[in-house]
C-alpha positions as CSV (number, residue, x, y, z in Angstrom):
1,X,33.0,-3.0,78.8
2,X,30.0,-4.9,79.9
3,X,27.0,-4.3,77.2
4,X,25.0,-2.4,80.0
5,X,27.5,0.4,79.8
6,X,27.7,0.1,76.5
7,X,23.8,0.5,75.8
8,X,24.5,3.3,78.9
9,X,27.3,4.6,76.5
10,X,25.0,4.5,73.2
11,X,22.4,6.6,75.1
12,X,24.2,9.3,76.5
13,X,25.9,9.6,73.2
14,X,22.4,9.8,71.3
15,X,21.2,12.5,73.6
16,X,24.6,15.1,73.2
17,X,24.2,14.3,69.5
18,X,20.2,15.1,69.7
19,X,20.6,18.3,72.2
20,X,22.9,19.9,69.6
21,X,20.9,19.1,66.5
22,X,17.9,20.6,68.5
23,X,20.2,23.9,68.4
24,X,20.3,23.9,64.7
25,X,16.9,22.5,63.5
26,X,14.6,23.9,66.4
27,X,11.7,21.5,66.7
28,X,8.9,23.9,66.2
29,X,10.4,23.7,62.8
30,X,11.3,20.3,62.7
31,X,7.7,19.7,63.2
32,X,6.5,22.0,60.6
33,X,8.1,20.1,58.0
34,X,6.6,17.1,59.1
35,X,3.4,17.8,59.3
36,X,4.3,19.1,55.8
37,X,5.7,15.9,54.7
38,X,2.9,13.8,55.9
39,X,0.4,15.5,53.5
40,X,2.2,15.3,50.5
41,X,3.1,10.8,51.6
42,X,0.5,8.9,53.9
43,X,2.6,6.3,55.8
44,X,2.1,2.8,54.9
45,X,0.3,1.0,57.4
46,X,3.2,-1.4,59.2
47,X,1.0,-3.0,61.9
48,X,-1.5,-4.4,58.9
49,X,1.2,-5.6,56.8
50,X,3.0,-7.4,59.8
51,X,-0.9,-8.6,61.1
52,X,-1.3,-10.1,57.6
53,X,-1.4,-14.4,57.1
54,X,1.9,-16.4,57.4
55,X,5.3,-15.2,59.1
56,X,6.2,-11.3,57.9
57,X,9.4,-10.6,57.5
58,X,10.8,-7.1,58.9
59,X,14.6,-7.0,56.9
60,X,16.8,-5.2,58.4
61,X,19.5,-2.3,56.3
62,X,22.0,-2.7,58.8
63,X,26.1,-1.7,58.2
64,X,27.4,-2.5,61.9
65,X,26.7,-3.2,65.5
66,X,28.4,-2.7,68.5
67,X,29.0,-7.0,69.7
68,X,29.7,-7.9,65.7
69,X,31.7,-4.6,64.5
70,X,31.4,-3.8,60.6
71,X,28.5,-6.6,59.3
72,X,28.7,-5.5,55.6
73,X,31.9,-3.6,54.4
74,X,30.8,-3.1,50.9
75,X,27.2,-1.3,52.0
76,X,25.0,-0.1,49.5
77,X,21.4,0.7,50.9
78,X,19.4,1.4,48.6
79,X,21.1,-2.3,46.8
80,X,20.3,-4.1,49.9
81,X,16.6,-2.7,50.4
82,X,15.3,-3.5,46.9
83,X,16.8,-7.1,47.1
84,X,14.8,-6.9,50.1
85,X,11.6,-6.1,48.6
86,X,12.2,-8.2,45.0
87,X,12.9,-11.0,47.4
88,X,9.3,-10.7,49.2
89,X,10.6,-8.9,52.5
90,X,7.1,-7.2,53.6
91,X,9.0,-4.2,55.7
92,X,12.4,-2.7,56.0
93,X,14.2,-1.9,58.9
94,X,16.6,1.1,58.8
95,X,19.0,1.5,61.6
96,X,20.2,5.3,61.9
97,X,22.4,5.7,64.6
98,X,25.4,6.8,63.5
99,X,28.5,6.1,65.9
100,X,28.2,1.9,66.7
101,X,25.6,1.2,63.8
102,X,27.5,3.1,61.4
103,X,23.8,4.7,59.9
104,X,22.6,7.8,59.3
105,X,19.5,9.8,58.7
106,X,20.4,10.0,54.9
107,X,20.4,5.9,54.9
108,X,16.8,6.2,55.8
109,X,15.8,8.7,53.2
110,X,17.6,6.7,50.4
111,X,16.0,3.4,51.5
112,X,12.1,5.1,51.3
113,X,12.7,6.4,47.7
114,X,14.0,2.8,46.8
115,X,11.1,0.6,47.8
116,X,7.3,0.7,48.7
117,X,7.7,-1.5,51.7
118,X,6.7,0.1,55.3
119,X,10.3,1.6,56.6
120,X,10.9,1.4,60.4
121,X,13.3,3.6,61.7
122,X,15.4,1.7,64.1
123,X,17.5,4.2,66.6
124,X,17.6,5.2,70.5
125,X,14.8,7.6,70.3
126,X,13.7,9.3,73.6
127,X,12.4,12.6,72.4
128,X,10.1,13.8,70.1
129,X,12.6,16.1,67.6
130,X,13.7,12.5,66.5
131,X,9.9,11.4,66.0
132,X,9.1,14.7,64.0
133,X,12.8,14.0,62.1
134,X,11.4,10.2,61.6
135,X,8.7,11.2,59.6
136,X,10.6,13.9,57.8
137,X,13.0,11.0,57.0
138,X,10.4,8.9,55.1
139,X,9.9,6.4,58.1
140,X,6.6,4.9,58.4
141,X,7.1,3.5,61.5
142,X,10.2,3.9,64.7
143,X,11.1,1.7,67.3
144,X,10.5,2.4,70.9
145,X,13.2,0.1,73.8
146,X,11.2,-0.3,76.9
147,X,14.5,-1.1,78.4
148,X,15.2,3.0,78.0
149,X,11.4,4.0,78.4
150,X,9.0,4.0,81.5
151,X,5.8,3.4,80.4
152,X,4.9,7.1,80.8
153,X,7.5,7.8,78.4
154,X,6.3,5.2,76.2
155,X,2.7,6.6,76.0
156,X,4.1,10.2,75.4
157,X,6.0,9.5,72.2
158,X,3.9,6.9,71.0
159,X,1.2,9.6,71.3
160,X,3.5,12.1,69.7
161,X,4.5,9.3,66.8
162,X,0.7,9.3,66.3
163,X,0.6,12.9,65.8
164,X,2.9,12.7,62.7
165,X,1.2,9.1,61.2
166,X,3.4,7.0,62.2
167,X,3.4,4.0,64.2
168,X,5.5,2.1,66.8
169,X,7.1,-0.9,67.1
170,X,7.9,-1.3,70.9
171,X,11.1,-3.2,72.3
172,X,11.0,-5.8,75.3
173,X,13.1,-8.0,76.9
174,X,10.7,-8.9,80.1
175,X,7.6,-9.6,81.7
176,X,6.8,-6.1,83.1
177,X,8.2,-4.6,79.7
178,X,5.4,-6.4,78.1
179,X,3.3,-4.7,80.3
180,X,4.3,-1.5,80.2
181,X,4.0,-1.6,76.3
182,X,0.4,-3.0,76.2
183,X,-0.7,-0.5,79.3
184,X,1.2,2.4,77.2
185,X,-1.4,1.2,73.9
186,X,1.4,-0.6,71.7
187,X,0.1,-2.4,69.0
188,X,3.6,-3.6,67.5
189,X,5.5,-5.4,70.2
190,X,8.9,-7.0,69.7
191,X,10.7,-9.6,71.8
192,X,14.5,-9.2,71.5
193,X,15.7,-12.1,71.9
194,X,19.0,-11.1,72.8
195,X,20.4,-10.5,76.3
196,X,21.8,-7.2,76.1
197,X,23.7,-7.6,79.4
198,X,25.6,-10.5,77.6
199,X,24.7,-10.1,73.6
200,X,23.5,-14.1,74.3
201,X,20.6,-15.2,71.7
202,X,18.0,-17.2,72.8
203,X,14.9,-17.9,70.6
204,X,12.9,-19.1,73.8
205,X,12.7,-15.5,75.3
206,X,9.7,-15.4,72.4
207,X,8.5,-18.3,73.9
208,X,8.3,-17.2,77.8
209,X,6.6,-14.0,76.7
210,X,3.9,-15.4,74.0
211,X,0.8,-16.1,76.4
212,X,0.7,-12.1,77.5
213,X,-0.2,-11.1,74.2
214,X,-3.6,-10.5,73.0
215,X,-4.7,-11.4,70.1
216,X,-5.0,-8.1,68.2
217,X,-1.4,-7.2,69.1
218,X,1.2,-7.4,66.8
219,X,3.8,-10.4,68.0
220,X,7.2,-9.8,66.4
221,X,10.4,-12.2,67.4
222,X,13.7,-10.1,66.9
223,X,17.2,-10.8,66.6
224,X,18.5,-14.7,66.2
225,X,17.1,-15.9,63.3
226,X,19.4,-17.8,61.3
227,X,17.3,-20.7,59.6
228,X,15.0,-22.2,58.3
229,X,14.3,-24.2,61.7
230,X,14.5,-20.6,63.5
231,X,11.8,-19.2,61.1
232,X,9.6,-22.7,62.0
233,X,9.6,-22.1,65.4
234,X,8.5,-18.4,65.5
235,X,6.0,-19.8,63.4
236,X,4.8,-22.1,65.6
237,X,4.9,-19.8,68.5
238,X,2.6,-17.9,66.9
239,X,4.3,-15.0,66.0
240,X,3.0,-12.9,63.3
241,X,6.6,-11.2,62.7
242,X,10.4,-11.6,62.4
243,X,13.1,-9.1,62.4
244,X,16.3,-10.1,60.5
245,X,19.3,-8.6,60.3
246,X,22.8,-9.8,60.5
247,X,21.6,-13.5,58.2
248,X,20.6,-11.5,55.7
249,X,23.0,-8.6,56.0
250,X,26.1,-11.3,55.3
251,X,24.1,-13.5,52.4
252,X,25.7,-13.3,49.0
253,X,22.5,-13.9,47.7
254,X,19.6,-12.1,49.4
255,X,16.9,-13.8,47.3
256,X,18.6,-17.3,47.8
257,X,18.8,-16.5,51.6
258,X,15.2,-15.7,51.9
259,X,13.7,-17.9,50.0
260,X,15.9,-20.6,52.4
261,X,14.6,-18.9,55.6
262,X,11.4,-19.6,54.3
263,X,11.4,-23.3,53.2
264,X,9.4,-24.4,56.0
265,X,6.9,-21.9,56.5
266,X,6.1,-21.3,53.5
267,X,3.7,-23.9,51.5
């Protein structure tokens, strides 16, 4: 199976499994709850914390995936998210879907009452039940895959992410991705720099992409990172972000591991 179908595959799967939660948990009253939710926790602001000086580092709470099978046999969340944070992670990625990722939505939940880090919600969203869920969840932030997205799709449920106070980091993996992001209003914008036609890494996919970001956009290099050298050369690139996952997810020693990754960009 080619990873197209399988990303194909993840989708349709996602939208059975959201069409009959939407038959239990309406979202009239999906929303309700969190507009409820939001007053009693104001998100933490993940753009500013990723915008901040130096190299941020988004870790990733991640059990499985589809090209590498099981990642972490012995997974403990909540463990993994505050070695995160005692380690100096500045946000948490959560990854929820439940069938190739092996997540859930009660991963997420247990992850925000664990640490004070901003907590992305990483999934296949495409409709705004799982936006309303998100910020039910705990999530301060979800992610948005242009690849899945039009940009008139983007700019509805970034508008409806808005609604509930959270914000969006936005997937791409080309130049008119890029562009549909920025014209849709992203200020979080992610270069993945794996192929998902071949699950191939390449750190220069960044690279092509860096000169069609402004300034006051959010510059985040995902998936690849695996050293210290990796870490330099987002660094250099300008990007104010990284998104970690499978290093970090397979280190014995979290702490160790990230203090490692950070040897050269770190004074």
């Amino acid at each position: 199976m080619s990873s197209e179908t399988i990303l194909d595959t993840i989708m349709a799967n996602r939208r059975q499994q959201i069409a009959a939660l939407k038959e239990k948990r309406p979202l009239h009253a999906l929303a309700e709850q969190a507009f409820s939710a939001r007053e009693k926790r104001t998100a933490v602001d993940f753009a500013a914390t990723l915008k901040k000086p130096g190299l941020s580092v988004i870790a990733e709470v991640k059990k499985a995936s589809p090209s590498k099978g099981v990642i972490q046999p012995d997974f403990h969340p909540v463990e993994i998210a505050r070695a995160y944070e005692a380690a100096g992670a500045d946000a948490v990625s959560v990854l929820t879907e439940e069938t190739y990722f092996q997540g859930g939505a009660d991963t997420l939940t247990q992850v925000r009452g664990a640490v004070s880090l901003p907590v992305l919600r990483k999934d296949f969203i495409f409709d705004e039940w799982q936006i309303a869920e998100a910020c039910v969840l705990g999530a301060d932030a979800i992610l948005l895959i242009a690849s899945v997205l039009d940009v008139f799709a983007l700019k509805k449920l970034m508008a409806v992410a808005e609604m509930f106070g959270l914000q969006c980091l936005v997937e791409v993996r080309s130049e008119s991705q890029v562009r549909d992001a920025l014209r849709a209003g992203a200020r979080v914008v992610g270069v993945n720099n794996r192929n998902l036609a071949t699950f191939d890494v390449d750190l220069s996919t960044s690279a092509r992409f860096r000169h069609l970001f402004p300034e006051d956009v959010v510059f985040v290099s995902e998936s690849g990172i695996a050293t210290a050298e990796d870490m330099k050369q987002a660094a250099d690139l300008g990007a104010d972000a990284v998104l970690i996952g499978e290093t970090l997810m397979r280190a014995p020693d979290i702490h160790a591991k990230l203090k490692e990754l950070r040897s050269l960009t770190h004074g």
